[in-house]
MITORPA-365545 format. One record per residue: residue number from 1; chain; z, y, x of N, C-alpha, C in turn. Coordinates in pm, whole numbers, plus 50000, padded with zeros to 5 digits. Example, Ala and Ser with C-alpha at 12.3 -4.5 7.8 and 13.67 -1.06 7.14 Angstrom:
! residues 2
i | ch | n.z | n.y | n.x | ca.z | ca.y | ca.x | c.z | c.y | c.x
1 | A | 50780 | 49431 | 51319 | 50780 | 49550 | 51230 | 50780 | 49670 | 51320
2 | A | 50708 | 49775 | 51285 | 50714 | 49894 | 51367 | 50787 | 50003 | 51290
END
This chain:
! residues 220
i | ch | n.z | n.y | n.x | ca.z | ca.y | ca.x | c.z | c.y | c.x
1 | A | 50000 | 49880 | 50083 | 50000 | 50000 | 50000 | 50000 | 50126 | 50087
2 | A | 50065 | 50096 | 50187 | 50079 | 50217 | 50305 | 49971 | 50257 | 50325
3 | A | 49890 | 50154 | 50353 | 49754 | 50170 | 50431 | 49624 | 50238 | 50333
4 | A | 49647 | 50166 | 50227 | 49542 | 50241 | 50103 | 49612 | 50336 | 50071
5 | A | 49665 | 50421 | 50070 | 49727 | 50570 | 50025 | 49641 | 50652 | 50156
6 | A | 49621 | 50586 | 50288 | 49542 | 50651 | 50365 | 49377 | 50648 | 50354
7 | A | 49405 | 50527 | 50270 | 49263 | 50478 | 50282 | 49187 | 50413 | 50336
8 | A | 49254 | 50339 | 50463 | 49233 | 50268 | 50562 | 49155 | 50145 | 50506
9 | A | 49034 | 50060 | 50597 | 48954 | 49973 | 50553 | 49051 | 49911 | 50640
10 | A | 49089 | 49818 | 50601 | 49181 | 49682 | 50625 | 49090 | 49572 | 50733
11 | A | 49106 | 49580 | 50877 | 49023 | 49437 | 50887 | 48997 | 49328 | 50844
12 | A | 48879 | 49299 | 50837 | 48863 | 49149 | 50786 | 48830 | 49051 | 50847
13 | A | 48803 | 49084 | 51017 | 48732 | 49006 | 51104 | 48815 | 49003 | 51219
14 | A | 48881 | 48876 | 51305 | 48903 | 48870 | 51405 | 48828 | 48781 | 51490
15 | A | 48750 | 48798 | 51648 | 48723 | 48720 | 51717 | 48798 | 48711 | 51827
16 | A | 48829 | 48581 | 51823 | 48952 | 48506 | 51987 | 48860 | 48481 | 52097
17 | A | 48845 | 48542 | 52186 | 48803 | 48508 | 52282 | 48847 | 48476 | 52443
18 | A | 48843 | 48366 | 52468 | 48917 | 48382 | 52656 | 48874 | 48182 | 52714
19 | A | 48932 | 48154 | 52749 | 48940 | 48048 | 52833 | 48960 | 47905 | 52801
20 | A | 48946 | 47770 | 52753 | 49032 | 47707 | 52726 | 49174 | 47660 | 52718
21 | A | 49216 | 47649 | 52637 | 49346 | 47593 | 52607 | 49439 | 47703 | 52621
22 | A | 49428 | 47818 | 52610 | 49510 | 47919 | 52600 | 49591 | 47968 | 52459
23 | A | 49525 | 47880 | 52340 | 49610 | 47872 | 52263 | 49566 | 47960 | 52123
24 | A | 49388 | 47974 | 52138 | 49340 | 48070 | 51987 | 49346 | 47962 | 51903
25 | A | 49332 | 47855 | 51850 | 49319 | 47767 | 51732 | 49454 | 47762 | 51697
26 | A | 49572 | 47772 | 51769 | 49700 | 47708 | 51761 | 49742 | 47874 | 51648
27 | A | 49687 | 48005 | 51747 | 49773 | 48110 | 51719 | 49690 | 48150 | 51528
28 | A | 49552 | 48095 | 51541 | 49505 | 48185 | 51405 | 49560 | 48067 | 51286
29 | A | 49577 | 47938 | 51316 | 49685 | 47864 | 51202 | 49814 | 47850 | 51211
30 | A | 49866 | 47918 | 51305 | 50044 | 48005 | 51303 | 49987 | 48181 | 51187
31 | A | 49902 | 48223 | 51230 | 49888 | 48293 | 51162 | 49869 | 48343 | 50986
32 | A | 49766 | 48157 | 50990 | 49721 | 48131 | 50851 | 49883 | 48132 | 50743
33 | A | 49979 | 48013 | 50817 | 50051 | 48009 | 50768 | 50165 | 48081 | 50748
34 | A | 50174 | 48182 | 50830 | 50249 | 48359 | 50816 | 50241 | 48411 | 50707
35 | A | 50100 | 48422 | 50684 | 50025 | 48499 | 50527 | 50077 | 48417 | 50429
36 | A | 50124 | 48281 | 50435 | 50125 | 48205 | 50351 | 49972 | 48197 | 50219
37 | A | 49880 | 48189 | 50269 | 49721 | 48216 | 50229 | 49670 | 48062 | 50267
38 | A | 49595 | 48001 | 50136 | 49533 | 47893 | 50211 | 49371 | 47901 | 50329
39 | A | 49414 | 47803 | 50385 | 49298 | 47836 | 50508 | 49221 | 47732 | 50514
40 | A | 49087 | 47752 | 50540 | 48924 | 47699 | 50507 | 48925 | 47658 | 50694
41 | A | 48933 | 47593 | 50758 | 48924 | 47563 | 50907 | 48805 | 47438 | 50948
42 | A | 48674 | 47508 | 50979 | 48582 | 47452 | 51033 | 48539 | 47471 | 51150
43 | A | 48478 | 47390 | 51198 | 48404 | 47378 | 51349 | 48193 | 47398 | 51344
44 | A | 48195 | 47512 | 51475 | 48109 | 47589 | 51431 | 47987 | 47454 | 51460
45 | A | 47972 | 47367 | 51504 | 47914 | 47233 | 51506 | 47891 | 47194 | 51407
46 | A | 47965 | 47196 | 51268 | 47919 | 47128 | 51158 | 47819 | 47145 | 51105
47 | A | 47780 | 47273 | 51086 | 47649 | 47347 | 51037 | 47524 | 47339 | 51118
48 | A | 47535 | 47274 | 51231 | 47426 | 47257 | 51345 | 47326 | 47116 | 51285
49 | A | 47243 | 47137 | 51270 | 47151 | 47036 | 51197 | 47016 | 47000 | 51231
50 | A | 46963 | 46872 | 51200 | 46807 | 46902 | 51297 | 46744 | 46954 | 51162
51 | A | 46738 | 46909 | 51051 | 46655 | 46950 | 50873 | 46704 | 47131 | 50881
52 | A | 46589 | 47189 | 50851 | 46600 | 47289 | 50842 | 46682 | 47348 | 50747
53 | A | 46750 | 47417 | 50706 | 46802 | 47425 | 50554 | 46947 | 47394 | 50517
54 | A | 47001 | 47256 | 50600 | 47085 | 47198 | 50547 | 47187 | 47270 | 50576
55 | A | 47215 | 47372 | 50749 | 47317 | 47434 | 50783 | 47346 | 47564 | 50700
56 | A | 47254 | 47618 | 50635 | 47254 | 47770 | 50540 | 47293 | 47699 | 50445
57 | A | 47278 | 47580 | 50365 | 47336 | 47544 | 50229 | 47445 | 47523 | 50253
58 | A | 47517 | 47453 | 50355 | 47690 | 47407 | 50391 | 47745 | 47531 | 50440
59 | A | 47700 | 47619 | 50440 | 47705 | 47816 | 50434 | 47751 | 47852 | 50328
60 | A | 47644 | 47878 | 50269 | 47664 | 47902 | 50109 | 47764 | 47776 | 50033
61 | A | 47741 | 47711 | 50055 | 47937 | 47580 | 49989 | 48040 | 47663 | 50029
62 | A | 48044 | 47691 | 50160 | 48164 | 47725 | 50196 | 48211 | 47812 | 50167
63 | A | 48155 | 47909 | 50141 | 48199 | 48067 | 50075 | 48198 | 48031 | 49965
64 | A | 48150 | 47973 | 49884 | 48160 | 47922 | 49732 | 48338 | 47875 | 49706
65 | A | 48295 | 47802 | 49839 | 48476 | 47729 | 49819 | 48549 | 47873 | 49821
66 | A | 48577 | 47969 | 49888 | 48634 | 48084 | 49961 | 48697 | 48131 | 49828
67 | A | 48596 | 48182 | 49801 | 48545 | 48263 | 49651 | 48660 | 48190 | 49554
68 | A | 48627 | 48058 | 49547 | 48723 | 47960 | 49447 | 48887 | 47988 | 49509
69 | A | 48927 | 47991 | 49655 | 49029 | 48006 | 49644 | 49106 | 48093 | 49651
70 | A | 49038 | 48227 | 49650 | 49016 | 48372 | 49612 | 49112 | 48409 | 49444
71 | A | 49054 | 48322 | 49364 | 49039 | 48292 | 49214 | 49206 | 48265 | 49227
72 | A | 49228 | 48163 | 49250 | 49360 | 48070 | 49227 | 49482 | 48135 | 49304
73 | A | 49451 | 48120 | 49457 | 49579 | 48201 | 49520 | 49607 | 48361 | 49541
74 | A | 49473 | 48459 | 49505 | 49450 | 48609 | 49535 | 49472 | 48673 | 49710
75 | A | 49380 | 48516 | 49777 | 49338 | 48543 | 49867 | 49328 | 48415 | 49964
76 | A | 49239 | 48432 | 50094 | 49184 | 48252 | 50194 | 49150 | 48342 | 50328
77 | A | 49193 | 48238 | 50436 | 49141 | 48274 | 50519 | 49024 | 48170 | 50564
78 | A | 48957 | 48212 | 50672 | 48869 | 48156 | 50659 | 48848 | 48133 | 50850
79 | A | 48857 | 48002 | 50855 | 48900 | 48017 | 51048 | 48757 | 47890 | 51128
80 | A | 48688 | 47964 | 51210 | 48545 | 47911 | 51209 | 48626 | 47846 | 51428
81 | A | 48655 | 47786 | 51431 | 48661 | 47737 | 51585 | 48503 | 47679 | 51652
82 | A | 48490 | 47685 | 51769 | 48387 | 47734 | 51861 | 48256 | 47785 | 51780
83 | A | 48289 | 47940 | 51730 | 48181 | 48031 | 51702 | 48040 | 48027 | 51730
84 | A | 48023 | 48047 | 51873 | 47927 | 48050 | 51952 | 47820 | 47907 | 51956
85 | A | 47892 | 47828 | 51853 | 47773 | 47684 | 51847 | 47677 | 47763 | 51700
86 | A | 47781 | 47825 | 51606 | 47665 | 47881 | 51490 | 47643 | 48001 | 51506
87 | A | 47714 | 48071 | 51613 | 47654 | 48244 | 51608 | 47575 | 48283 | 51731
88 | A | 47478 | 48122 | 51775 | 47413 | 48180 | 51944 | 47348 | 48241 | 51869
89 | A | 47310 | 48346 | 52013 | 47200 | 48444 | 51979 | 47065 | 48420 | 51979
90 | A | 47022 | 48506 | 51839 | 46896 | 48393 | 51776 | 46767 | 48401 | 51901
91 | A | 46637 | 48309 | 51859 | 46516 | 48331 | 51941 | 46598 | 48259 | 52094
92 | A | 46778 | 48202 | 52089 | 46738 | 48191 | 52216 | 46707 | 48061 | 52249
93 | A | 46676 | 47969 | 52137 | 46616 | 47842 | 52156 | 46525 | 47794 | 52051
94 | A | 46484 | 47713 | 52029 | 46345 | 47629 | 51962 | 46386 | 47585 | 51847
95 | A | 46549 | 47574 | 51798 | 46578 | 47507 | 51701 | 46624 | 47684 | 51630
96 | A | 46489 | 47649 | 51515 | 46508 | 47753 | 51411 | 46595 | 47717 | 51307
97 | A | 46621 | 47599 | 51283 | 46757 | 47565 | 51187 | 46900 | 47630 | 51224
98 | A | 46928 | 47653 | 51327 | 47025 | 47710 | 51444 | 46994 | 47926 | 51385
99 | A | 46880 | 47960 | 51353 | 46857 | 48105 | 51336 | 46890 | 48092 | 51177
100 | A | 46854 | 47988 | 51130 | 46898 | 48079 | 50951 | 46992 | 48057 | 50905
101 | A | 47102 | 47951 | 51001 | 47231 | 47932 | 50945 | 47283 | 48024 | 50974
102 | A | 47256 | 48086 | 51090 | 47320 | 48238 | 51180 | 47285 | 48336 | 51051
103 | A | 47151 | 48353 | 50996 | 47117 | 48468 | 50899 | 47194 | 48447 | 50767
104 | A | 47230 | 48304 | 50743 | 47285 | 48277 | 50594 | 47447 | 48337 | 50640
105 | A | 47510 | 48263 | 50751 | 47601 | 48344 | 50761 | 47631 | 48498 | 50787
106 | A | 47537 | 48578 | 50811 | 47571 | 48724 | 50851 | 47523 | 48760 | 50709
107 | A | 47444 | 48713 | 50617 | 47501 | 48740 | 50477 | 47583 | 48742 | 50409
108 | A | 47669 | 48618 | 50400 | 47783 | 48592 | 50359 | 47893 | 48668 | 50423
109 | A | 47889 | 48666 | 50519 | 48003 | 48778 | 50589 | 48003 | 48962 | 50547
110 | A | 47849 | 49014 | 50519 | 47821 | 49108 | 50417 | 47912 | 49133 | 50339
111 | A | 47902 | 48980 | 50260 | 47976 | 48976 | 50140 | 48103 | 49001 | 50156
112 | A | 48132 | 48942 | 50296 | 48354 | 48929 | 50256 | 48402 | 49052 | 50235
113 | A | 48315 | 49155 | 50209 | 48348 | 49354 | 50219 | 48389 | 49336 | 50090
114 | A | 48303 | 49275 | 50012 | 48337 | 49313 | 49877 | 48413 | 49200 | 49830
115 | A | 48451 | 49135 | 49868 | 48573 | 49007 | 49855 | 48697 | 49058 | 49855
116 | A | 48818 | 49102 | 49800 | 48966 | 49149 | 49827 | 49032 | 49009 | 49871
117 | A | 49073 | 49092 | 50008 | 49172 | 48962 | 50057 | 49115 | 48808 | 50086
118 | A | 49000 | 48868 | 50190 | 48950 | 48739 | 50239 | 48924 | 48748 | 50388
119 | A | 48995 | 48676 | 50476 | 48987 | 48725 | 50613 | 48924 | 48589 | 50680
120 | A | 48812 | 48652 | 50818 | 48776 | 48568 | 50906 | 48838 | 48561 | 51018
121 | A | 48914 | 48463 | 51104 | 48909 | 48405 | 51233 | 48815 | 48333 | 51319
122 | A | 48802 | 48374 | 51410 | 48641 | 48289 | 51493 | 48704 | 48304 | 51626
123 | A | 48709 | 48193 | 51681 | 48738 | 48132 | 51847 | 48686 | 48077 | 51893
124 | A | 48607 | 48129 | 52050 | 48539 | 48081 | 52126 | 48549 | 48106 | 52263
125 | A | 48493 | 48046 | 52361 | 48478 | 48078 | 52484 | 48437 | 48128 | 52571
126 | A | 48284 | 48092 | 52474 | 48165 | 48129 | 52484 | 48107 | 48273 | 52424
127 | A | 48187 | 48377 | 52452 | 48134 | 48496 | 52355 | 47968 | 48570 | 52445
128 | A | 47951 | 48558 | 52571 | 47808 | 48603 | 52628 | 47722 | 48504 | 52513
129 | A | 47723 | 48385 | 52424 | 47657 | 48321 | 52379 | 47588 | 48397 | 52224
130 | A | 47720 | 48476 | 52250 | 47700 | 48486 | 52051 | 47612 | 48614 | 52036
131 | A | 47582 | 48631 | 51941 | 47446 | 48732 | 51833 | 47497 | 48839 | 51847
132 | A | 47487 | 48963 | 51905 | 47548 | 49091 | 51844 | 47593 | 49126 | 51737
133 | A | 47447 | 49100 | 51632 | 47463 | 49124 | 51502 | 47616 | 49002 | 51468
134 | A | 47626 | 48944 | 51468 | 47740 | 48859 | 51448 | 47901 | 48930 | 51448
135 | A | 47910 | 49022 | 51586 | 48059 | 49034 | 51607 | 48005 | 49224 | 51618
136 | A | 47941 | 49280 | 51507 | 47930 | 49415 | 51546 | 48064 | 49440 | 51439
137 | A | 48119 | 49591 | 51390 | 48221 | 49627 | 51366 | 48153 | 49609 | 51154
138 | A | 48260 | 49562 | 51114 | 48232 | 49545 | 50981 | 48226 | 49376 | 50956
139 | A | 48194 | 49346 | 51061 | 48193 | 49166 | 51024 | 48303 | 49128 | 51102
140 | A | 48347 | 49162 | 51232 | 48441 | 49108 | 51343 | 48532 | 49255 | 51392
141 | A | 48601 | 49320 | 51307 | 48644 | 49425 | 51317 | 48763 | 49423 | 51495
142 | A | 48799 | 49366 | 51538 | 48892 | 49338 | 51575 | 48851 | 49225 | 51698
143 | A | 48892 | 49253 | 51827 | 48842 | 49140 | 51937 | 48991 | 49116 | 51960
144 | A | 49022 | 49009 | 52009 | 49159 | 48964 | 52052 | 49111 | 48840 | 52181
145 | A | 49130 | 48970 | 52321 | 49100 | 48854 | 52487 | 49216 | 48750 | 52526
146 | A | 49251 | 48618 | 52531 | 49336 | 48549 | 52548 | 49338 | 48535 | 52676
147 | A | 49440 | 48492 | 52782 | 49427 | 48495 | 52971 | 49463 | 48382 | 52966
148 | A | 49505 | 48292 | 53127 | 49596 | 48191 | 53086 | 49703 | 48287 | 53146
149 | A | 49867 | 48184 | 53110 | 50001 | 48275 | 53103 | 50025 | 48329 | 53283
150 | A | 50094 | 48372 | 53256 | 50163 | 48415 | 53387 | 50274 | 48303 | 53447
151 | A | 50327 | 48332 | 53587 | 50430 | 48218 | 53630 | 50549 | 48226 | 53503
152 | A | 50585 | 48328 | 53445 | 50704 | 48319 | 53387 | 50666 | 48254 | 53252
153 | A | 50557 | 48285 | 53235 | 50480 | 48178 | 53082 | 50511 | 48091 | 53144
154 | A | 50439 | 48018 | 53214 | 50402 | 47890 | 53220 | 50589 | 47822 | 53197
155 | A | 50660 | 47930 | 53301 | 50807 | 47814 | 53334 | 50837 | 47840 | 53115
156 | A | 50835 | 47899 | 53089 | 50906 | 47931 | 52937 | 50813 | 47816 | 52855
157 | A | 50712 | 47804 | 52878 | 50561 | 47677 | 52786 | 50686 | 47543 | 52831
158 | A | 50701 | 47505 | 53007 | 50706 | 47408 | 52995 | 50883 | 47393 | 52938
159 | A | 50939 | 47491 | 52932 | 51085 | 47463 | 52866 | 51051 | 47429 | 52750
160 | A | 50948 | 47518 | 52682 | 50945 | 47437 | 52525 | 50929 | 47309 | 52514
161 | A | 50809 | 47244 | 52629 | 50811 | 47124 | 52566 | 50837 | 46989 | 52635
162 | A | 50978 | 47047 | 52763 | 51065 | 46953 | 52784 | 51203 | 47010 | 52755
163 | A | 51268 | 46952 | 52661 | 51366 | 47029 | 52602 | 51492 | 47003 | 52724
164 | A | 51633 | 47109 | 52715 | 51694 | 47040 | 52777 | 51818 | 46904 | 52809
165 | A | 51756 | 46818 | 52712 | 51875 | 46721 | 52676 | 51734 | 46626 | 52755
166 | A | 51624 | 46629 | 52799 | 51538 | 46536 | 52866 | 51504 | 46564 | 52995
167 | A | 51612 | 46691 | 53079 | 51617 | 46720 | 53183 | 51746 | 46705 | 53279
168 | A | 51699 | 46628 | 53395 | 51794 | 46541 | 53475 | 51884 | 46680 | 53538
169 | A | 52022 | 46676 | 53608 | 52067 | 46784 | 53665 | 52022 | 46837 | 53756
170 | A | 51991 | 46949 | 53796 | 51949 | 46981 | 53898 | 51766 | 47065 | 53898
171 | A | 51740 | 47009 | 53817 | 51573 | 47003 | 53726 | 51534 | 47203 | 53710
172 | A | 51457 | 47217 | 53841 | 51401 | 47373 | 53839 | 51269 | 47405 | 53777
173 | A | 51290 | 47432 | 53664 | 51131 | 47465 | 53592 | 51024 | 47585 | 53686
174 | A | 51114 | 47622 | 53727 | 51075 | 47779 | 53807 | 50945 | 47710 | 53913
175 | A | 51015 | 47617 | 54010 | 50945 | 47518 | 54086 | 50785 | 47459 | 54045
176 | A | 50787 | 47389 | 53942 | 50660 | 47355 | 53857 | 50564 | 47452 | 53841
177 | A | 50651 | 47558 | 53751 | 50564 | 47702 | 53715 | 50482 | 47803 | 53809
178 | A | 50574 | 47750 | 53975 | 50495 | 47836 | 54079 | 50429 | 47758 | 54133
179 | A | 50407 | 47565 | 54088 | 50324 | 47545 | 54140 | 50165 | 47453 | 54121
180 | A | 50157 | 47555 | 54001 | 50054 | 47548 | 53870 | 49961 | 47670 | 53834
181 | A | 49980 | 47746 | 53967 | 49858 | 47907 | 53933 | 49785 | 47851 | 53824
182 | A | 49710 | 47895 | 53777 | 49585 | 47916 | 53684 | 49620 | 47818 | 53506
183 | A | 49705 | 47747 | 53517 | 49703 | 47677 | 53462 | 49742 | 47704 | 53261
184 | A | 49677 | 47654 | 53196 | 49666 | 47730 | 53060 | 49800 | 47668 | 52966
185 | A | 49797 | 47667 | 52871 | 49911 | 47643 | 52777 | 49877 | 47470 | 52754
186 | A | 49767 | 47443 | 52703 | 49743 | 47326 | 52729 | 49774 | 47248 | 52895
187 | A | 49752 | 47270 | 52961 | 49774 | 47206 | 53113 | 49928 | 47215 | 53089
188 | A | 49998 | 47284 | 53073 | 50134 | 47302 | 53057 | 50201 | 47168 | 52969
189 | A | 50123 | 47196 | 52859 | 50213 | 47013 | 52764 | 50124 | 46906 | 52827
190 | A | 50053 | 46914 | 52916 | 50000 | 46760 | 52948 | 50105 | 46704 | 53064
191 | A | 50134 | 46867 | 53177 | 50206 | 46812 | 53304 | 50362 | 46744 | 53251
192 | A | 50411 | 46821 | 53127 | 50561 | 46764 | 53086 | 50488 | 46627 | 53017
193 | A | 50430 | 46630 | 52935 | 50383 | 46475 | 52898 | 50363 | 46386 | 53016
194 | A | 50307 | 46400 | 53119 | 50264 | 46321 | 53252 | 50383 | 46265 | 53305
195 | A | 50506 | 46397 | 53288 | 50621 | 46388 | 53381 | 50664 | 46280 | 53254
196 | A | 50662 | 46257 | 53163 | 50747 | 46172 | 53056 | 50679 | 46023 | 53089
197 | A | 50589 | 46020 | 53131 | 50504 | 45887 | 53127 | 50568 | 45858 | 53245
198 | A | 50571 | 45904 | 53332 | 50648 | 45867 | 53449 | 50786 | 45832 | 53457
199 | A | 50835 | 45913 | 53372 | 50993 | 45878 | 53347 | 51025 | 45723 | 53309
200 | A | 50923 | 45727 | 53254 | 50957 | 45590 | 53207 | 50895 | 45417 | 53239
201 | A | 50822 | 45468 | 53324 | 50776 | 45403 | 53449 | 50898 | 45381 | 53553
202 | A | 50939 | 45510 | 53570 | 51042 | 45455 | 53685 | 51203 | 45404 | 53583
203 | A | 51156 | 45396 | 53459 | 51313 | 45352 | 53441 | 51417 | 45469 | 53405
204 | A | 51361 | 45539 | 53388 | 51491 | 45649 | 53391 | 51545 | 45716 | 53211
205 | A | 51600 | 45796 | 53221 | 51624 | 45849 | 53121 | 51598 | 45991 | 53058
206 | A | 51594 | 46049 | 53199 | 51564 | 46226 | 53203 | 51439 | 46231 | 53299
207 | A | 51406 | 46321 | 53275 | 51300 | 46390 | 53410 | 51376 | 46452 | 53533
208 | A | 51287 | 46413 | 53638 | 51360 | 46484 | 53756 | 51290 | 46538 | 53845
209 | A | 51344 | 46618 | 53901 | 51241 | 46723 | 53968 | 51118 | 46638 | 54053
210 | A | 51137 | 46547 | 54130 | 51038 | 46449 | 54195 | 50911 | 46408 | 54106
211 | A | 50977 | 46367 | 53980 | 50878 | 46313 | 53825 | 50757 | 46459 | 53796
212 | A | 50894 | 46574 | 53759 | 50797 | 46686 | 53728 | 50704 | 46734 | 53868
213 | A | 50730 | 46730 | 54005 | 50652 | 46776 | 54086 | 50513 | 46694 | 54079
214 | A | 50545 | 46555 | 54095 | 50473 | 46458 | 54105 | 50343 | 46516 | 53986
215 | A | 50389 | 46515 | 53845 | 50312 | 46484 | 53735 | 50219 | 46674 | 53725
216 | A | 50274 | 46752 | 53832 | 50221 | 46887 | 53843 | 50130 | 46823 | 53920
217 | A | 50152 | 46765 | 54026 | 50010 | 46713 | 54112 | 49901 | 46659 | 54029
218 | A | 49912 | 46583 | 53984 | 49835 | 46466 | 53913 | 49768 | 46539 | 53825
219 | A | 49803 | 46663 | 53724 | 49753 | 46723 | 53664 | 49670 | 46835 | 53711
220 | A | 49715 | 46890 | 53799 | 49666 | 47017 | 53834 | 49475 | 46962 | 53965
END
């Protein structure tokens, strides 16, 4: 209400863009479920087709669905993961089925203006891939760059997901975290998963700093 007393056009478009495993699919359905809004979550692959036609009709379904749950709850989000498979930029290959699913969708996205309370999420990696027309301002209002974390991320990622009742005495997260540069949020739950597989290989009960160094190697 704040915002329409100004008048403000409300975004309707976010694109995630950065690196693998840094955590856009995880953050826009933490998000979905914030709004408490039901969410439409496809992969931009589905619509990729060799029959001409078929990817613009599973276009047009899907906003059909939108529309329907528009009706019932008074509002959907709508969350498209790896973008850049349906929004390459057109002419830049031979498969013209690949250009009119791109055109059926930058129609439909037209549309979400005049839709109340219908928002897009789109995450990719690949954003040099995608259409201009795709992420210009009015369809993708909003860019959001993801990095991977910093040393103090990473040590705080892997506390989350080795809790401390599965850590032996002595057990320096700090250690791991400085010695994992680059490493994304995903690399983070595989090295504590690695270190757990090991734990229990050697018999033990907790993780210990040897387990977690070890399973930083193996991963990294």
């Amino acid at each position: 209400e704040k915002y329409q007393k100004l008048e403000c056009k409300v975004p309707r478009g976010v694109l995630m863009h950065g690196t693998h495993g840094v955590g856009k699919t995880m953050l826009a359905r933490t998000l979905a479920a914030l709004c408490g809004l039901p969410v439409i979550e496809v992969g931009g692959s589905e619509f990729v087709e060799m029959f001409v036609g078929v990817g613009a009709s599973r276009m047009r379904l899907l906003f059909e669905d939108l529309d329907g749950l528009v009706k019932i709850f008074g509002g959907a989000i709508l969350f498209i993961d790896e973008f850049d498979a349906v929004a390459r930029i057109r002419g830049s290959s031979h498969n013209t089925e690949s250009d009119t699913t791109l055109n059926q969708l930058l129609k439909e996205m037209d549309g979400i203006v005049a839709r109340p309370n219908v928002y897009t999420f789109a995450a990719t990696n690949r954003k040099d891939n995608i259409d201009p027309a795709a992420i210009r301002p009015g369809r993708f209002d909003r860019e959001v760059q993801f990095f991977n974390p910093t040393r103090k991320d990473r040590e705080a990622l892997l506390g989350i997901y080795l809790p401390e009742s599965l850590r032996a005495p002595g057990l320096d997260l700090a250690i791991a975290a400085k010695a994992c540069p680059g490493a994304s949020g995903a690399h983070c739950a595989n090295i504590i998963n690695e270190a757990k597989i090991l734990t229990v290989r050697a018999r033990l009960d907790q993780v210990t700093q040897d387990i977690l160094d070890e399973a930083v190697l193996k991963v990294m």
